[in-house]
C-alpha positions as CSV (number, residue, x, y, z in Angstrom):
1,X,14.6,-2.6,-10.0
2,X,15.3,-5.7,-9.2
3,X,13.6,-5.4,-5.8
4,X,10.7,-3.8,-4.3
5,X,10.9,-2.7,-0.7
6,X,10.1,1.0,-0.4
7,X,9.0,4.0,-2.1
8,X,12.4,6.1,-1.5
9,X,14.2,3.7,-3.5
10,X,11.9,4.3,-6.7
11,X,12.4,7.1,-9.0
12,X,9.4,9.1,-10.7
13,X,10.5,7.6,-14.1
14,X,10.2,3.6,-12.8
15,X,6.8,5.0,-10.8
16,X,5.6,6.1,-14.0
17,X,6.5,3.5,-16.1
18,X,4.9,1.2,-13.6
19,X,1.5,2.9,-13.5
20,X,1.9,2.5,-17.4
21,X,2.4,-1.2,-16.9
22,X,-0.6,-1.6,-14.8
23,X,-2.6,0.5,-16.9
24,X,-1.8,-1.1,-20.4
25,X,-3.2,-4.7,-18.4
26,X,-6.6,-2.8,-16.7
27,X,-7.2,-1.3,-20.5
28,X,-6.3,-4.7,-22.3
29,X,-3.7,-2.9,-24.1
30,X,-1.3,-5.0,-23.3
31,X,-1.9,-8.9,-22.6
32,X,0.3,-10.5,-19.9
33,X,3.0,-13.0,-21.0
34,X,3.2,-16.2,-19.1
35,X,5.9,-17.2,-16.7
36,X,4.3,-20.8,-16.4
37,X,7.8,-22.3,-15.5
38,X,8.4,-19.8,-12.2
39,X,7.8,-20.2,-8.6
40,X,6.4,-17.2,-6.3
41,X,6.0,-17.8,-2.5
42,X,3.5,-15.1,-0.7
43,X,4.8,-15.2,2.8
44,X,2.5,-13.4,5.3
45,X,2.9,-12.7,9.3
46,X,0.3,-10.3,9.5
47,X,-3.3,-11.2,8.7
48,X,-4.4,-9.7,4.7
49,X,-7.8,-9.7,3.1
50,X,-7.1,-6.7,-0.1
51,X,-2.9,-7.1,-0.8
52,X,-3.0,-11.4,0.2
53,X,-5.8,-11.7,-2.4
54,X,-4.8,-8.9,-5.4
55,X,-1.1,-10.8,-5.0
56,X,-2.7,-13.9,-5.7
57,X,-5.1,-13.2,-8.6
58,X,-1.7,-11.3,-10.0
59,X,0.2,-14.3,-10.2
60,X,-2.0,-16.1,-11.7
61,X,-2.9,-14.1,-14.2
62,X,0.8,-14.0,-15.3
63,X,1.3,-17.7,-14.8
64,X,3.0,-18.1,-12.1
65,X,3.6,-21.5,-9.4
66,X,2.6,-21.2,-6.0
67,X,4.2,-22.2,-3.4
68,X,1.9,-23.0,-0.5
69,X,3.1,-21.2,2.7
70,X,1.1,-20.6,5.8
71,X,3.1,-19.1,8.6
72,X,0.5,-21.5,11.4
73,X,2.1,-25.0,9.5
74,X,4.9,-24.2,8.7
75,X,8.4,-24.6,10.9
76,X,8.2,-21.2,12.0
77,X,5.8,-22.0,14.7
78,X,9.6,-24.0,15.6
79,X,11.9,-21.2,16.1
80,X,12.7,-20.7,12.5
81,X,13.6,-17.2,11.3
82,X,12.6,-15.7,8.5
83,X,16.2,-15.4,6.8
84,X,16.1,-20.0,6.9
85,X,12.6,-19.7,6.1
86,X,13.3,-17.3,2.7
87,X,16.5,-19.1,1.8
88,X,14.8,-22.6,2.0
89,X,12.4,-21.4,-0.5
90,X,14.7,-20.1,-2.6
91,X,16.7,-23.3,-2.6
92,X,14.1,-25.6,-3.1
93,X,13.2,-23.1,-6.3
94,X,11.1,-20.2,-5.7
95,X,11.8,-17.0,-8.3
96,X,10.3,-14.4,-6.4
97,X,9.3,-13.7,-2.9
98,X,6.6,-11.7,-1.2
99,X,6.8,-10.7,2.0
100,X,4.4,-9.2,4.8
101,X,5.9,-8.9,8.1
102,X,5.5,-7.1,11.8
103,X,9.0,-6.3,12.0
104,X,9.7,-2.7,10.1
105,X,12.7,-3.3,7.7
106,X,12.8,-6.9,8.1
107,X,14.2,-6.9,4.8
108,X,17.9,-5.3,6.3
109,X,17.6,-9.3,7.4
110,X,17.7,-10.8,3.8
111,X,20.4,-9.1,1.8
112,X,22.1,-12.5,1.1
113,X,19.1,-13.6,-0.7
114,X,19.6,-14.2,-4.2
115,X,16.0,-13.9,-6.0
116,X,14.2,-10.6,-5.1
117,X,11.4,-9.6,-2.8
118,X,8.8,-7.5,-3.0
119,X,7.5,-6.2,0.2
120,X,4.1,-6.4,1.1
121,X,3.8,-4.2,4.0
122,X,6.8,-4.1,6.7
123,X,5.3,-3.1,10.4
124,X,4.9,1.0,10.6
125,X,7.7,0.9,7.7
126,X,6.6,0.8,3.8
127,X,3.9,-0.5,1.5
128,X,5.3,0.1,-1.7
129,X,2.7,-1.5,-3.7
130,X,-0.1,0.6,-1.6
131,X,1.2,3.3,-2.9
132,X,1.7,2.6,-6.4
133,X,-1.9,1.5,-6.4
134,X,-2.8,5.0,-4.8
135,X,-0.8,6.7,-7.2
136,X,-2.3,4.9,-10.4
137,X,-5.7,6.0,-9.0
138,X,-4.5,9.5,-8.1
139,X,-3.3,9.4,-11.7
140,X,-6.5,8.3,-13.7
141,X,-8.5,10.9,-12.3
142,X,-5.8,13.4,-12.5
143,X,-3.1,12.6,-15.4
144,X,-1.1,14.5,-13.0
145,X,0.7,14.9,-9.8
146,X,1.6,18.4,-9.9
147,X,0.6,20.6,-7.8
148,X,-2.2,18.5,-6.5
149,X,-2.9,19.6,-2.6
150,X,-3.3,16.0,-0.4
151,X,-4.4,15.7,3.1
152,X,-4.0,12.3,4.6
153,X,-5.4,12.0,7.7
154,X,-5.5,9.6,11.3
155,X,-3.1,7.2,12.4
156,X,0.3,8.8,10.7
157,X,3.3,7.9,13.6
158,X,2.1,4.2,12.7
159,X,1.3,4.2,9.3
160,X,3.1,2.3,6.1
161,X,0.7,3.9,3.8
162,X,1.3,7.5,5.3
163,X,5.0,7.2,4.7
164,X,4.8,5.7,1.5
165,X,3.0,7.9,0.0
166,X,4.6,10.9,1.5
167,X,7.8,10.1,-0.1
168,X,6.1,9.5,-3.4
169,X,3.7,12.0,-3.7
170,X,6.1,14.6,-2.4
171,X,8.5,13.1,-5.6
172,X,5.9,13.6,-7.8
173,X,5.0,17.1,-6.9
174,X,2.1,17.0,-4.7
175,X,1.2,18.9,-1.9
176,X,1.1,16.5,1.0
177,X,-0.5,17.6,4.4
178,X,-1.5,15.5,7.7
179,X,-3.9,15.5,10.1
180,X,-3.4,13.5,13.2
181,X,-4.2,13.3,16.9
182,X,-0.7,14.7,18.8
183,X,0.3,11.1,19.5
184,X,0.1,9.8,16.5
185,X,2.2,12.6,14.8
186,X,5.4,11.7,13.1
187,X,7.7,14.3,13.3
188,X,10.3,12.5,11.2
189,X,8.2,13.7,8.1
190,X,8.3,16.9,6.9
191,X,4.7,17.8,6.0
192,X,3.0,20.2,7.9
193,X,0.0,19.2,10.5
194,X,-3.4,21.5,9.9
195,X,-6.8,21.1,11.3
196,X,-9.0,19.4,8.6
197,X,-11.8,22.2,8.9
198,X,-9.1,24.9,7.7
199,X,-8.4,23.1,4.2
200,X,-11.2,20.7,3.2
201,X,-12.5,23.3,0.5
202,X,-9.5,23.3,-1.0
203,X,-8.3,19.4,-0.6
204,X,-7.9,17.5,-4.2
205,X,-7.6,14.3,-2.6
206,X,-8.2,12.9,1.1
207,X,-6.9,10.0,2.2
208,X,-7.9,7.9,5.2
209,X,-6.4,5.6,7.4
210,X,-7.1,3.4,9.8
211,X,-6.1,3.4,13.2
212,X,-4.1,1.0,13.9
213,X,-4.6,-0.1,17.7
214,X,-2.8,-3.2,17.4
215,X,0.8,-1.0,16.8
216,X,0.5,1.4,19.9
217,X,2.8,0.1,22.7
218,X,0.0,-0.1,25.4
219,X,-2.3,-1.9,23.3
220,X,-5.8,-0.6,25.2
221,X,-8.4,1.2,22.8
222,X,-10.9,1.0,25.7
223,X,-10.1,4.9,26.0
224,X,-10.6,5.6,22.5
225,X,-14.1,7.5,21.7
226,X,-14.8,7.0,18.7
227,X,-17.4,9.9,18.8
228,X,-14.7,12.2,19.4
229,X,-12.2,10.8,16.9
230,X,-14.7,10.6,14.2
231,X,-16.1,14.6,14.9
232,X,-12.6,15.7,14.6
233,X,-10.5,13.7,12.5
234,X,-12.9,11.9,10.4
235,X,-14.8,12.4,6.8
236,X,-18.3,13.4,7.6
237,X,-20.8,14.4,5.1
238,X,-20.4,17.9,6.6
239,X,-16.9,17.8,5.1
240,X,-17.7,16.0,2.1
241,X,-20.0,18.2,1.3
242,X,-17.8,21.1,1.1
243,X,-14.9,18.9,-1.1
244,X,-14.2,20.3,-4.1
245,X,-16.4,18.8,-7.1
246,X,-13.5,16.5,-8.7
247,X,-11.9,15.7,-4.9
248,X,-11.6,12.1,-4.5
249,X,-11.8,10.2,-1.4
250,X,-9.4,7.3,-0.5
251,X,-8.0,5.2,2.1
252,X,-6.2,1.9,1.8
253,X,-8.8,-0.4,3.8
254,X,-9.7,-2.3,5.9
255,X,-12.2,0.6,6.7
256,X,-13.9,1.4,10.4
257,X,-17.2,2.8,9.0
258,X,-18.2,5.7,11.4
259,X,-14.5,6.3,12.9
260,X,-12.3,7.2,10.0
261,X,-15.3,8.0,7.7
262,X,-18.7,8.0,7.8
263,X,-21.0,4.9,6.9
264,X,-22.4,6.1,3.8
265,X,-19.2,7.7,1.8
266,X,-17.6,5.0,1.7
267,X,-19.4,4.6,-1.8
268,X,-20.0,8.1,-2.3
269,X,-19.7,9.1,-5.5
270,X,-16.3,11.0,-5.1
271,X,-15.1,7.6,-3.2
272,X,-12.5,5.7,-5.0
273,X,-11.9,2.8,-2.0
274,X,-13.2,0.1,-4.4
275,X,-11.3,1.8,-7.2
276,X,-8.1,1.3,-5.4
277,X,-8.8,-2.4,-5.2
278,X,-9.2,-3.1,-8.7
279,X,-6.2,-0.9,-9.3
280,X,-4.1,-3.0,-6.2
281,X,-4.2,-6.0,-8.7
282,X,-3.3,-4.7,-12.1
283,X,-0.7,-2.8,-10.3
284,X,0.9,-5.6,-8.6
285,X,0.7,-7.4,-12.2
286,X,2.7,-4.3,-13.0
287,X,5.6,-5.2,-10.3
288,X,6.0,-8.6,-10.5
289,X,6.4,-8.8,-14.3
290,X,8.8,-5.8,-14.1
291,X,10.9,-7.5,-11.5
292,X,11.4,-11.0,-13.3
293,X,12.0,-9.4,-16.5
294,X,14.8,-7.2,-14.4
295,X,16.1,-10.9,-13.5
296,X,16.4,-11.6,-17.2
297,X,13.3,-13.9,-17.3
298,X,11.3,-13.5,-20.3
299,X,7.3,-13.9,-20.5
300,X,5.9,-16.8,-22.8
């Protein structure tokens, strides 16, 4: 792997081996090696609180240089694109490359790169280390993928997260059902659409997501009720209540308290929300030292 840009590129063994990785750092297991002579640049056109910050505290933790980047001072506000932008990093010595971006496979942009990239979300595209983080929680709680039944549930059509983890979960043997208002169905997936009344009892995890107003081509959420979003495709504590008793609840944040979930599950005690932000950093410990090593670099 000597680049991380979606989940359909990743086998089951490296996804294992990864959640391994991160695992052996979150136990202390394993210490992280230092790559104290290696540049990383964390370039971001979307706005990031969770995968911004866990990127950061990961580098550090292995070592790493940064390279300050900020998309408002820097010469993209002159017409720069981001192919100049990546390859003047890379001359001037950056290692590795992480990228958020609007534009879904921007990355088809960057193949004459030569130091990797990790993606960091690509518009309605992938977010490959969302995933991996999901699937490390999935996995402490389960030790297993098989046969596990998942509903995810919301804004699928423009989702990263949703198609992520379809393709991985589906890999891995999961069951992998959506729930979704008609317009935000994405029939390009294969998993089958229920109502989330007819399959909460028997729902091992349920996953989240936000909707994502700013992706929908009209832009206007002044018709969006809430009320009736929430009663129908939402976690209430009528559903909650009738989850299995080792369900887990998840969602890849930022959270809309009272649209996507109600207020108080969001630290419930079959929530895991927080748990996959812990897990976001160890994991992306997990990829970045995997990837340099690929590139022949070896940790101090």
């Amino acid at each position: 792997m000597d680049n991380l840009l979606s989940m359909e590129y990743l086998n089951t063994t490296e996804i294992y081996n990864l959640i391994q990785r991160a695992s052996a750092f979150k136990n202390g297991d394993t210490k992280p090696g230092s790559f104290e002579d290696k540049f990383v640049a964390n370039l971001f056109f979307e706005n990031s609180t969770r995968t911004k910050s866990s990127f950061l505290v990961a580098e550090q933790k292995l070592g790493l240089k940064l390279i300050d980047f900020e998309t408002s001072t820097s010469s993209v506000q002159k017409g720069e694109s981001l192919y100049d932008t990546c390859k003047t990093l890379e001359q001037i010595g950056a290692d590795v490359l992480v990228i958020r971006h609007s534009q879904t496979t921007y990355y088809d942009e960057l193949k004459n790169l030569n130091i990797p990239i990790i993606n960091a979300g690509d518009g309605s595209g992938q977010h490959p280390t969302q995933s991996l983080l999901d699937l490390m929680t999935i996995y402490e709680e389960y030790k297993t993928f098989e046969g596990l039944n998942v509903l995810i549930c919301g804004d699928i059509k423009n989702s990263r997260v949703a198609k992520s983890n379809y393709q991985s979960l589906t890999a891995l043997g999961a069951h992998v059902m959506f729930s979704s208002p008609d317009e935000w169905k994405d029939e390009t997936l294969e998993a089958p659409y229920v109502e989330i009344d007819e399959v909460i009892d028997r729902i091992d995890i349920v996953m989240l997501l936000r909707v994502q107003h700013e992706r929908h081509e009209d832009g206007d959420v002044s018709n969006f009720e809430v009320k009736q979003y929430h009663e129908r495709f939402g976690l209430t504590q009528s559903r909650y209540d009738l989850l299995k008793d080792r369900a887990v609840i998840m969602h890849p944040a930022p959270v809309n308290r009272g649209v996507e979930i109600e207020d108080a599950l969001v630290e419930a005690p079959k929530s895991r929300i927080f748990k996959q932000m812990e897990n976001g950093m160890y994991i992306r410990m997990a990829v970045i030292d995997h990837i340099l090593q690929s590139e022949g670099v070896t940790a101090k």
